[in-house]
PALUMKE-124566 format. One record per residue: residue number from 0; residue in one letter; x, y, z of N, C-alpha, C in turn. Coordinates in Angstrom, 3 decimals. Layout:
     i   aa        nxx        nyy        nzz       caxx       cayy       cazz        cxx        cyy        czz
   NUM    A          X          Y          Z          X          Y          Z          X          Y          Z
...
//
This chain:
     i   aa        nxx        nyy        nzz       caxx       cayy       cazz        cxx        cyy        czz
     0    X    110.726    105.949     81.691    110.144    104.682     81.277    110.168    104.610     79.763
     1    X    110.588    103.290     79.002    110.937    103.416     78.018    110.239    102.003     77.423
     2    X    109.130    101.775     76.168    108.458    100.387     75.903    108.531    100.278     74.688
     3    X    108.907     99.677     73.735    108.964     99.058     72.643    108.447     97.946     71.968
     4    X    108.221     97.785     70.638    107.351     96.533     70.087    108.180     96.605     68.802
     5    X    108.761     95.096     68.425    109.332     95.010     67.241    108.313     94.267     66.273
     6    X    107.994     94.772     64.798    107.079     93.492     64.360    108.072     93.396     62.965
     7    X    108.070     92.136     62.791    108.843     91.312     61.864    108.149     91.049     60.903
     8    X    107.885     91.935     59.825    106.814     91.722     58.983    107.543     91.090     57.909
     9    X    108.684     91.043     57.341    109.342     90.077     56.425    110.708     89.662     57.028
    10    X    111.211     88.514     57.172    112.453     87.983     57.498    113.326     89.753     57.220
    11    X    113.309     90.282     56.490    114.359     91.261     55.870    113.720     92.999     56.554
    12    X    112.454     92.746     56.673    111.997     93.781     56.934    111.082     93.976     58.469
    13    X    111.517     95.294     59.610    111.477     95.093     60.584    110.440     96.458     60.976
    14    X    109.749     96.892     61.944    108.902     98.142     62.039    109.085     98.145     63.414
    15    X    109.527     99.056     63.788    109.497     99.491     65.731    108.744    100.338     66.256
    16    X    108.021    100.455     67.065    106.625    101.283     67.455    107.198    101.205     69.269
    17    X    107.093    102.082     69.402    107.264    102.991     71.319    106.940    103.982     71.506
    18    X    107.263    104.272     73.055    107.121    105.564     73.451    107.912    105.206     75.016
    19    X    108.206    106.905     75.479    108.786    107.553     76.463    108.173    108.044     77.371
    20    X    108.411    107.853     78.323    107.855    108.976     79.724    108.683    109.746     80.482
    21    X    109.221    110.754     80.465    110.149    111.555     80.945    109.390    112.299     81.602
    22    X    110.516    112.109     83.137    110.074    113.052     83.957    111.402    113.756     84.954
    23    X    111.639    114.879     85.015    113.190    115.385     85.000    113.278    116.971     85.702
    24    X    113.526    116.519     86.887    113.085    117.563     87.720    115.005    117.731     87.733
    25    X    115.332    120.042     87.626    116.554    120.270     87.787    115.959    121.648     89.077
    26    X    117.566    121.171     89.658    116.920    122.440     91.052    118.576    123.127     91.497
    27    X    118.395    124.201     91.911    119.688    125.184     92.102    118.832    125.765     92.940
    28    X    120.311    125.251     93.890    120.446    126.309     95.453    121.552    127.086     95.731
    29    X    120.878    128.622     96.245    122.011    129.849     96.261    122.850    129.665     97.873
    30    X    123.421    129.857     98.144    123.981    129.866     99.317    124.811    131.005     99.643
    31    X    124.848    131.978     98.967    124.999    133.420     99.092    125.135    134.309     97.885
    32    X    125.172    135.679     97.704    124.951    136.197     96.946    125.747    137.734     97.349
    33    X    126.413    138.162     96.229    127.081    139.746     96.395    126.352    140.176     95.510
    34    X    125.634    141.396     96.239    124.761    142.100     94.941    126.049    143.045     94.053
    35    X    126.939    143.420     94.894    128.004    144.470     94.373    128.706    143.138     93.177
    36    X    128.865    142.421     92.913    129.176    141.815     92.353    128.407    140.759     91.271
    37    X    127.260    140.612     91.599    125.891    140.145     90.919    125.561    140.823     89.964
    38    X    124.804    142.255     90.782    123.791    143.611     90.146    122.358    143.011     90.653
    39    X    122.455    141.956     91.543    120.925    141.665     91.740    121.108    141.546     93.124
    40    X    120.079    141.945     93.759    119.266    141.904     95.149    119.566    140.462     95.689
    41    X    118.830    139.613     95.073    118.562    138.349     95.178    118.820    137.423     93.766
    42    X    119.221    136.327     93.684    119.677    135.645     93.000    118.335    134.215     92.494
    43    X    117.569    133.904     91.598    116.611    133.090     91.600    117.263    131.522     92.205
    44    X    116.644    130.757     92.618    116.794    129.320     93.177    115.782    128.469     92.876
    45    X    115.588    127.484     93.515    114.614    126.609     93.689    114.061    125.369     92.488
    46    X    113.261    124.587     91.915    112.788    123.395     91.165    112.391    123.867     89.939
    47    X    113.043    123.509     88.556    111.638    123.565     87.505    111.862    121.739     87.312
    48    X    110.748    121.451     86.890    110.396    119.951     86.210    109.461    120.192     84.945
    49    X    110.334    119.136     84.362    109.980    119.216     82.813    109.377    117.547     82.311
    50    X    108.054    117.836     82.440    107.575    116.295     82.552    106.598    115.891     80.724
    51    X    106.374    114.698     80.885    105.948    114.645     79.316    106.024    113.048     78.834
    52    X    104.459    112.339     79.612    104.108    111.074     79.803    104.202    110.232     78.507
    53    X    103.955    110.799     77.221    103.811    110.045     76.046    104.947    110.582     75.036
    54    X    105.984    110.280     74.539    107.165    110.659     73.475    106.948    109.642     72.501
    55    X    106.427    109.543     71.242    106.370    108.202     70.642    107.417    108.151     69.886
    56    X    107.731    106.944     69.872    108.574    106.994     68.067    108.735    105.635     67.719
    57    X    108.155    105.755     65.867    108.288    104.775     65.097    109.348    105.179     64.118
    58    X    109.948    103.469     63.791    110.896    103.633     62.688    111.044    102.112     62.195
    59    X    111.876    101.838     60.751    111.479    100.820     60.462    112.787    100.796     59.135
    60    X    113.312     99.558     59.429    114.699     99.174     58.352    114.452     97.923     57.470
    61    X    115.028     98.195     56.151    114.556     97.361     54.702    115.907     96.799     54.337
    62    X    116.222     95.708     54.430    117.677     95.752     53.934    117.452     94.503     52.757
    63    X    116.971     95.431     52.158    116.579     94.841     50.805    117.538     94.249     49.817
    64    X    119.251     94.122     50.176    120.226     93.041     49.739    120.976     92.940     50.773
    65    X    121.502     92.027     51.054    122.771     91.320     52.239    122.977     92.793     52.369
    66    X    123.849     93.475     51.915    124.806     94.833     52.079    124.290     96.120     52.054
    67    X    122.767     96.578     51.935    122.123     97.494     51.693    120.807     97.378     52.698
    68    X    120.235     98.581     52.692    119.127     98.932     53.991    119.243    100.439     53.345
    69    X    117.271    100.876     53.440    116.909    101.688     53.600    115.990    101.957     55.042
    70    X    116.003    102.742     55.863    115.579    103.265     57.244    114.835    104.240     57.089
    71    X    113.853    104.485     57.933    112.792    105.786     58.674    113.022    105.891     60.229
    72    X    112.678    107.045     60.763    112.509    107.334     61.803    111.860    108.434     62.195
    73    X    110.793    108.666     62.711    110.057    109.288     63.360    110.171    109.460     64.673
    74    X    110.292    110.571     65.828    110.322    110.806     67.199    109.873    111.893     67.677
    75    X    109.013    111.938     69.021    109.032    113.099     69.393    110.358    113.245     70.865
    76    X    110.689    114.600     71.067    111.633    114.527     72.336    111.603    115.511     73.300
    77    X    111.792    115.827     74.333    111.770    116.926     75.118    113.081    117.202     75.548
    78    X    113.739    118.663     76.176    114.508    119.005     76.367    114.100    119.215     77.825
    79    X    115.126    118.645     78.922    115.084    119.728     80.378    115.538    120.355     80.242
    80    X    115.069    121.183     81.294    115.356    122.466     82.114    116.933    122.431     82.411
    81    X    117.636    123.566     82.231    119.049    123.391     82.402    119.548    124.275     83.124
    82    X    120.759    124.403     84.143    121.155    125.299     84.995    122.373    125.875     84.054
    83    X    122.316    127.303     84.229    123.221    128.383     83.219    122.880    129.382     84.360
    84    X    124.213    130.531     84.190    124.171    131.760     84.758    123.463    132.793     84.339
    85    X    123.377    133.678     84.415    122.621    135.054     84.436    122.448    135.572     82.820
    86    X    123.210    134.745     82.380    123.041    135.570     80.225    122.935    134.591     79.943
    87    X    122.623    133.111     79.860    121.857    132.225     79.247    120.720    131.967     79.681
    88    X    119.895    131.622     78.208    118.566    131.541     77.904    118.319    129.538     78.993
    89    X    118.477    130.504     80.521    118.182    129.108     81.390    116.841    129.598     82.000
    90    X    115.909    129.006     82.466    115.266    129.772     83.808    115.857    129.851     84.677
    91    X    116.899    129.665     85.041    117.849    129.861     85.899    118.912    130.897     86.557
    92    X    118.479    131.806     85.068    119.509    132.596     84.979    118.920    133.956     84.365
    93    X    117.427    134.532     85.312    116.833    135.091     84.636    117.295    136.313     85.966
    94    X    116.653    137.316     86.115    117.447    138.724     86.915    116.917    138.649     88.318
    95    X    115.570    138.549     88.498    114.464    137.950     90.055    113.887    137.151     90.134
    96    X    113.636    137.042     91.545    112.877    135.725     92.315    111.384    135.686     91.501
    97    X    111.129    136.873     91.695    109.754    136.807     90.901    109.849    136.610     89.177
    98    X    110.675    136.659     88.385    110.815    135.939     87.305    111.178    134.858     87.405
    99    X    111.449    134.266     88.101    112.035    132.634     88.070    110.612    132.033     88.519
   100    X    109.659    132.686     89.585    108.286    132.005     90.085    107.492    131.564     88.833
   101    X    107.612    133.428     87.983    106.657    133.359     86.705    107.116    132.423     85.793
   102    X    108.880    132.080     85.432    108.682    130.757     85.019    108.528    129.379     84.760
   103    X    108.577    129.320     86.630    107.955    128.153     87.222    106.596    127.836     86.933
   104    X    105.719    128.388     86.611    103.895    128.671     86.445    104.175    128.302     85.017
   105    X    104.725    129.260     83.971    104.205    129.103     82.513    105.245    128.839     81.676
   106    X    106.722    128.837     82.209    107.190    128.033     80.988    107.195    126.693     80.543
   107    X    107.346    126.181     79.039    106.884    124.910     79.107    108.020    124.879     78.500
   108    X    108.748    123.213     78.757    110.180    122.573     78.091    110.018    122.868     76.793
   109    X    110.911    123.003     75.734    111.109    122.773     74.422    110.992    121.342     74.133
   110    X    110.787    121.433     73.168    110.217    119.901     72.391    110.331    119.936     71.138
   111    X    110.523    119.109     70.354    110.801    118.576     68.810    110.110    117.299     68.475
   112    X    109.756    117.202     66.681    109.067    115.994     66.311    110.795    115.872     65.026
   113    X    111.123    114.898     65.098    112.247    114.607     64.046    111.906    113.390     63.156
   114    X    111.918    114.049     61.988    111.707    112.688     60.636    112.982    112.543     59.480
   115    X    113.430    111.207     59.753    114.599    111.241     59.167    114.356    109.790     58.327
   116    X    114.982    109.690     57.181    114.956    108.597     55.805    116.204    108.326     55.705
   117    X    116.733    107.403     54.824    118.307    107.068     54.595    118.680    105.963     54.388
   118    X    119.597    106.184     53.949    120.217    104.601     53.350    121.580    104.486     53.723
   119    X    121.844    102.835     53.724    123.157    102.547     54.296    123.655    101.420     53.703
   120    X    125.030    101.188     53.099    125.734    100.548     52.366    126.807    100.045     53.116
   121    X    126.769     98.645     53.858    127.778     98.193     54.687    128.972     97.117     53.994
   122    X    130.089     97.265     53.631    130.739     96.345     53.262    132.082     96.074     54.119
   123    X    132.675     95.294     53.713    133.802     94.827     54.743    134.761     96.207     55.240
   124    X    134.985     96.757     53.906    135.952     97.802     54.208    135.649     98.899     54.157
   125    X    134.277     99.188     54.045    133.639    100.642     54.353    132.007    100.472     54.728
   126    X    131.789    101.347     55.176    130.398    101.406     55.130    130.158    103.205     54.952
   127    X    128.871    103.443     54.318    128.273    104.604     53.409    127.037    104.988     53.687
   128    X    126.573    105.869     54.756    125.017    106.408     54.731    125.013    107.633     54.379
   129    X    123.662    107.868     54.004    123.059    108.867     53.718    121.794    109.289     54.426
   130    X    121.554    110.434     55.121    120.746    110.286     55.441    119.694    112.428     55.296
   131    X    118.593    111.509     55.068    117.737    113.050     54.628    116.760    113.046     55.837
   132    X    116.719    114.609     56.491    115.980    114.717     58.052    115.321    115.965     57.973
   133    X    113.968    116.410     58.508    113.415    117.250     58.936    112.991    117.653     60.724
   134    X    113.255    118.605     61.590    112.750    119.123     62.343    111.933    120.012     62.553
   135    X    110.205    119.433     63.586    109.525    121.107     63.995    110.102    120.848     65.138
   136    X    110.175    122.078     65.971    111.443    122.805     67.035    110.100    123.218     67.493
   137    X    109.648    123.346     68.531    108.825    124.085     69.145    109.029    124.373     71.063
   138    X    108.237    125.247     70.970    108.496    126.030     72.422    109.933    126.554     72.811
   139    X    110.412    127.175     72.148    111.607    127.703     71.880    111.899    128.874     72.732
   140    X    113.256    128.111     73.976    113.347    129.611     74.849    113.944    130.411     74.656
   141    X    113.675    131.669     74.783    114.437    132.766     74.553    114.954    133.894     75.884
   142    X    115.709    134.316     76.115    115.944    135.569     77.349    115.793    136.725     76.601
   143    X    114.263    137.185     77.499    113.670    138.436     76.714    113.296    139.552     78.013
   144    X    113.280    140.547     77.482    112.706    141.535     78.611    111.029    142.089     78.746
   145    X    110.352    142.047     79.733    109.007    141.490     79.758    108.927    142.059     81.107
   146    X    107.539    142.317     81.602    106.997    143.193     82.712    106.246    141.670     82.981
   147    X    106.660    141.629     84.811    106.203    140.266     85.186    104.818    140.839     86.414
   148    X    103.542    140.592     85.890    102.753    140.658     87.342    102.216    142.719     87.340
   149    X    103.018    142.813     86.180    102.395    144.177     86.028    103.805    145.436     86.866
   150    X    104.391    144.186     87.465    106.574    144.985     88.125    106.879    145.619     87.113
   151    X    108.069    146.341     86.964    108.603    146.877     86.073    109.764    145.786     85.529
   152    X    109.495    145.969     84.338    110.466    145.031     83.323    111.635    144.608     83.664
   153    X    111.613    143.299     83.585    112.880    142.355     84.292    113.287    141.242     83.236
   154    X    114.365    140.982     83.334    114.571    140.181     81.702    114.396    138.454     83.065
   155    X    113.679    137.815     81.790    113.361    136.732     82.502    113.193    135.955     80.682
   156    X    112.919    134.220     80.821    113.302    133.243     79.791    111.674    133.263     79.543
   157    X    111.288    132.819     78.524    109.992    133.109     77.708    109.826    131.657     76.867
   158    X    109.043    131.539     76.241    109.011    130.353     74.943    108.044    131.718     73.948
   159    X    109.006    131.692     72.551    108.942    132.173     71.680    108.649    131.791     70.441
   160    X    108.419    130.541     70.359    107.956    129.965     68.658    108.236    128.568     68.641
   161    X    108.852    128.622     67.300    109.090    127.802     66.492    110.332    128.045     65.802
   162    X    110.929    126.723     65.298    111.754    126.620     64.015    111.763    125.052     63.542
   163    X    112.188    125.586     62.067    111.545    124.647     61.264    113.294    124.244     60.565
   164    X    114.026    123.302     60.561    115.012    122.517     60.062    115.035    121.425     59.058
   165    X    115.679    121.741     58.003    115.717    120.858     56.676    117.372    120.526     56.725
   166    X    117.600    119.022     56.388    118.955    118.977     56.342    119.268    117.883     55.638
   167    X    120.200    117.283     54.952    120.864    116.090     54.453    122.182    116.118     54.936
   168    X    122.722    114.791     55.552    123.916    114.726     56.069    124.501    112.848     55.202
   169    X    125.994    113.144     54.744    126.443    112.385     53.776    127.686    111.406     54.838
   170    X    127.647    109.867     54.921    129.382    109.741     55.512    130.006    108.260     54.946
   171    X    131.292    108.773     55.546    131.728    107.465     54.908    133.136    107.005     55.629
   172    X    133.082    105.844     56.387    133.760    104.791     56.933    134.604    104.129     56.239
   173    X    135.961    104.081     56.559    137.125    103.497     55.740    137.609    102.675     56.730
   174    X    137.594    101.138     56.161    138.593    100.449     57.086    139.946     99.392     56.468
   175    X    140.626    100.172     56.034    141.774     99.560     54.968    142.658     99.044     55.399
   176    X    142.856     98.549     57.163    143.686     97.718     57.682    143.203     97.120     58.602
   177    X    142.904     96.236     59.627    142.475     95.640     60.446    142.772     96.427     62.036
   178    X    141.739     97.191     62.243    141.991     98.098     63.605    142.215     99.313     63.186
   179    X    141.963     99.927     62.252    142.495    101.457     61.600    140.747    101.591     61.230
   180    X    140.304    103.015     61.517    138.998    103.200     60.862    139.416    104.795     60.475
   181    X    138.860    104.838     59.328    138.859    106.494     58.801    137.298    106.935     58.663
   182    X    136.864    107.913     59.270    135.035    108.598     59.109    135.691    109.778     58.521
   183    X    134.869    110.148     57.717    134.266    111.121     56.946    133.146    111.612     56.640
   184    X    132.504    112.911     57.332    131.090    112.798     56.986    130.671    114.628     56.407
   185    X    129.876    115.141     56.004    129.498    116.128     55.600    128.214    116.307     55.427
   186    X    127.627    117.386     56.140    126.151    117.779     56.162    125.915    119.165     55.940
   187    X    124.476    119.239     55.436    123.932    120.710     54.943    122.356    120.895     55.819
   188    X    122.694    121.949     56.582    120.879    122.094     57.007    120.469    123.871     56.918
   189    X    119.439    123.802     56.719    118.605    125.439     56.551    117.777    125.493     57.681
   190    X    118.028    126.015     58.815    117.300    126.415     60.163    116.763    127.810     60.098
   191    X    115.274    127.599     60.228    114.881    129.383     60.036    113.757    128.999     61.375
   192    X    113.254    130.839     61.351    111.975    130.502     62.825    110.900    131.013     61.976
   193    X    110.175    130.217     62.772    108.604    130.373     62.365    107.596    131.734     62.811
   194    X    108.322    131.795     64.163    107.696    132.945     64.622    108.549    134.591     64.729
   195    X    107.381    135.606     64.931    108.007    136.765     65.290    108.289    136.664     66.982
   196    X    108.948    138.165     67.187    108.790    138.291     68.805    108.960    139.335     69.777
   197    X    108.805    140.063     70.596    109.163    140.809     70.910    109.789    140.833     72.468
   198    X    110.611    141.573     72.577    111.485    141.996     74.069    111.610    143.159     74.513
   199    X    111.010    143.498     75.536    110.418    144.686     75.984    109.743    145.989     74.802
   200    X    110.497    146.976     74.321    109.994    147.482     73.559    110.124    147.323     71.496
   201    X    111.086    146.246     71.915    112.017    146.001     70.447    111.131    144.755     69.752
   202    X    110.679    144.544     68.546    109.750    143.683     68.017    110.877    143.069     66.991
   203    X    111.185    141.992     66.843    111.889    140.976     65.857    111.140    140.444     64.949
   204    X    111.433    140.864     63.918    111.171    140.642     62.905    111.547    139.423     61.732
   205    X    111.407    138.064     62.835    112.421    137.250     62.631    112.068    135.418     61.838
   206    X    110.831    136.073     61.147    109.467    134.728     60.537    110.591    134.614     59.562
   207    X    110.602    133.399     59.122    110.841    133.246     57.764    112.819    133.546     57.771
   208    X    113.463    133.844     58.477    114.769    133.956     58.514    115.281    132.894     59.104
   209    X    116.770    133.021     58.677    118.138    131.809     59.355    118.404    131.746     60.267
   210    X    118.517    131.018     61.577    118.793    130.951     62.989    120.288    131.704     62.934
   211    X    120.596    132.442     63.513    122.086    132.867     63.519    123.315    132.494     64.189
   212    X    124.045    132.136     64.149    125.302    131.279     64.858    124.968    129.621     64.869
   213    X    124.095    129.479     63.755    124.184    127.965     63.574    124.767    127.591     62.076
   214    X    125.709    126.648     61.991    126.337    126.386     60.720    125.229    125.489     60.124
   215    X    125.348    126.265     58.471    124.691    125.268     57.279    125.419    124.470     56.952
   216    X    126.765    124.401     56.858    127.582    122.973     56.535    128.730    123.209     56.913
   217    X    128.980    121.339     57.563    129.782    120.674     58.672    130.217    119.833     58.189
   218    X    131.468    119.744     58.520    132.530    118.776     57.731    132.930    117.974     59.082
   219    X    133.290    116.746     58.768    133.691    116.387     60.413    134.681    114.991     59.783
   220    X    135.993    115.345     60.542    136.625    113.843     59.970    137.169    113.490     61.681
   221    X    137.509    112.027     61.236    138.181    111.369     62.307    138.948    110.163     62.281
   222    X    139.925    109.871     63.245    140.784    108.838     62.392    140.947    108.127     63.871
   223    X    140.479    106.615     63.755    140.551    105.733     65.331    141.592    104.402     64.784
   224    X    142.110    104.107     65.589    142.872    102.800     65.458    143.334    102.247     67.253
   225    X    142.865    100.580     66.786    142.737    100.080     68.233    143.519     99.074     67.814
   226    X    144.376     98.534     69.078    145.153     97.376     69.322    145.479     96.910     70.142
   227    X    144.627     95.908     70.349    144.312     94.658     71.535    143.899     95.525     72.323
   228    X    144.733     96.243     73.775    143.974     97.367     75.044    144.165     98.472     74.459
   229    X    144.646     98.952     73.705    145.048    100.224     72.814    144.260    100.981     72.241
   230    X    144.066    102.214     72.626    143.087    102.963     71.671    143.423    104.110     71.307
   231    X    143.416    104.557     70.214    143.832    106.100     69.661    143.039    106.728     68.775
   232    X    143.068    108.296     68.835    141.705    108.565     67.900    142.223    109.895     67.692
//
């Protein structure tokens, strides 16, 4: 469910106020299983739902000359539950039945609040944004190893923290023939976690550091041209 309110506070200037209700049930069924080929007894199955009645988000655009606009945006969002095999950080894909129960009971979806500013310069033959964004990242899953119910240690998916994301991303739209578009865009972000953590006996030491295998800067080009049913990119 999705509700919105536009208020038109100057001919030029616009403010949007909503919210979300997500509710997003994912479910995997086994229909057989080789342990000689697994390493597990039993294979986890069955429902997680990832529900979350209120998501708000305000934002609001100034286009303070014909060809120019400055923007905000504020949101909160949730992530479902996702089906992955046995080494991704899924509940899905955790080692037993009884870790998949335990994270049926206490894991909670990941979720984010995103605040983003920016400006945008539209003219016939290009258009130019900029835009400056912050993320809090929270409930962050991880595949960790953990004693479930007092069993002996079974790697099963956890929520582990936080991370905190700073970024500016730059682009720019070329249209120098009629049906030819050229993008160009380039961004910089610093992703670190907030929290420590530990997995079975090993403690991470991981406050205040860089998420690893995520790029600080992304270059991205692309080149589209359409004619009449024609499309190429």
């Amino acid at each position: 469910f999705h509700a919105q309110v536009t208020f038109r506070i100057l001919p030029n200037l616009r403010v949007y106020a909503g919210f979300r209700s997500l509710w997003v049930q994912t479910s995997s069924h086994i229909t057989a299983n080789d342990p000689s080929y697994s390493g597990y007894s039993s294979l986890p199955y069955g429902t997680m739902t990832a529900a979350n009645g209120f998501l708000p988000q305000f934002s609001g655009s100034w286009r303070y000359l014909p060809d120019q606009e400055v923007f905000f945006d504020v949101s909160k969002n949730m992530r479902s539950y996702y089906v992955q095999g046995l080494t991704f950080a899924s509940p899905f894909g955790v080692s037993t039945w009884d870790a998949f129960r335990y994270d049926q009971k206490h894991l909670k979806p990941e979720k984010d609040w995103v605040y983003e500013v920016g400006w945008r310069l539209m003219k016939p033959r290009y258009t130019a944004l900029v835009t400056l964004y912050h993320v809090d990242f929270s409930d962050r899953q991880q595949k960790i190893t953990t004693g479930v119910g007092g069993v002996r240690e079974v790697s099963t998916v956890a929520n582990v923290g936080a991370v905190t994301t700073n970024g500016v991303e730059g682009s720019l739209t070329v249209r120098p023939v009629k049906g030819l578009s050229i993008y160009n865009s380039i961004s910089w972000n610093r992703s670190t976690f907030n929290n420590n953590f530990s997995s079975g006996d090993v403690f991470f030491d991981v406050k205040g550091k860089k998420v690893p295998n995520y790029p600080s800067l992304m270059y991205k080009a692309s080149l589209t041209y359409e004619f009449k049913s024609a499309y190429a990119r």
